[in-house]
C-alpha positions in Angstrom: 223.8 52.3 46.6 225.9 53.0 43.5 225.0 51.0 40.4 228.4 49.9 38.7 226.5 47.1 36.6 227.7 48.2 33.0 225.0 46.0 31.5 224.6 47.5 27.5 221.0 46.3 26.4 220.6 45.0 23.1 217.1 45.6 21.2 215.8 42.5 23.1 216.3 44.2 26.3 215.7 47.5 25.0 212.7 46.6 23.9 211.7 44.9 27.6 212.7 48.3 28.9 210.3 50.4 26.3 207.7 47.5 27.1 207.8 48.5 30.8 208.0 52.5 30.9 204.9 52.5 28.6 203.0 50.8 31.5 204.4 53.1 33.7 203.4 55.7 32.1 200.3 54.3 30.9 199.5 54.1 35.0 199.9 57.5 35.6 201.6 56.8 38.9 204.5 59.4 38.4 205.5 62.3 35.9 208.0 59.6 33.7 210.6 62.5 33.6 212.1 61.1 37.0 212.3 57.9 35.9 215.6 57.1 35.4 215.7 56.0 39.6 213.0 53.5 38.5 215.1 51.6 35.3 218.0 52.3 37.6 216.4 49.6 40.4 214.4 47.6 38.1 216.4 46.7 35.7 219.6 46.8 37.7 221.7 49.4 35.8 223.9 52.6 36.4 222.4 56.4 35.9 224.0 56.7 32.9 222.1 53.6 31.0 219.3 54.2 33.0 219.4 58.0 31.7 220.1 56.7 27.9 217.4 54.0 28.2 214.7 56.6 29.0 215.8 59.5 26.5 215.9 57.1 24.0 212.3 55.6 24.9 211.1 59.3 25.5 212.5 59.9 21.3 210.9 56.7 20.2 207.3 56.8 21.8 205.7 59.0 19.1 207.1 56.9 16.0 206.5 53.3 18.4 202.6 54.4 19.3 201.6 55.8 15.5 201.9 59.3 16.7 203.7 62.9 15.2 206.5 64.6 17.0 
């Protein structure tokens, strides 16, 4: 099913999202580089936000947990 929900998160949201992939990956249930299906269905938006969402929390997690690049 094609997502055309043009939700844009602001940091609120954002921040939900973060909140959520770092329990995801912090279960260890999948490799969080095929994710984006997972934001996509969980949070109701399209590829591309689903795709921004997690590069941007993939940038962020060092800086956001206290750790170096």
């Amino acid at each position: 099913m094609k997502k055309e929900h043009e939700w844009k998160p602001d940091a609120a949201d954002q921040q939900k999202v973060f909140l959520y992939l770092d329990g995801l990956r912090e279960s260890g249930k999948m490799n969080m580089f095929g994710a984006t299906p997972v934001i996509e269905d969980v949070f109701g938006v399209n590829k591309s936000i689903a795709r921004e969402l997690l590069a941007k929390w993939m940038a962020t997690y060092g800086e956001r947990h206290g750790k170096e690049n």
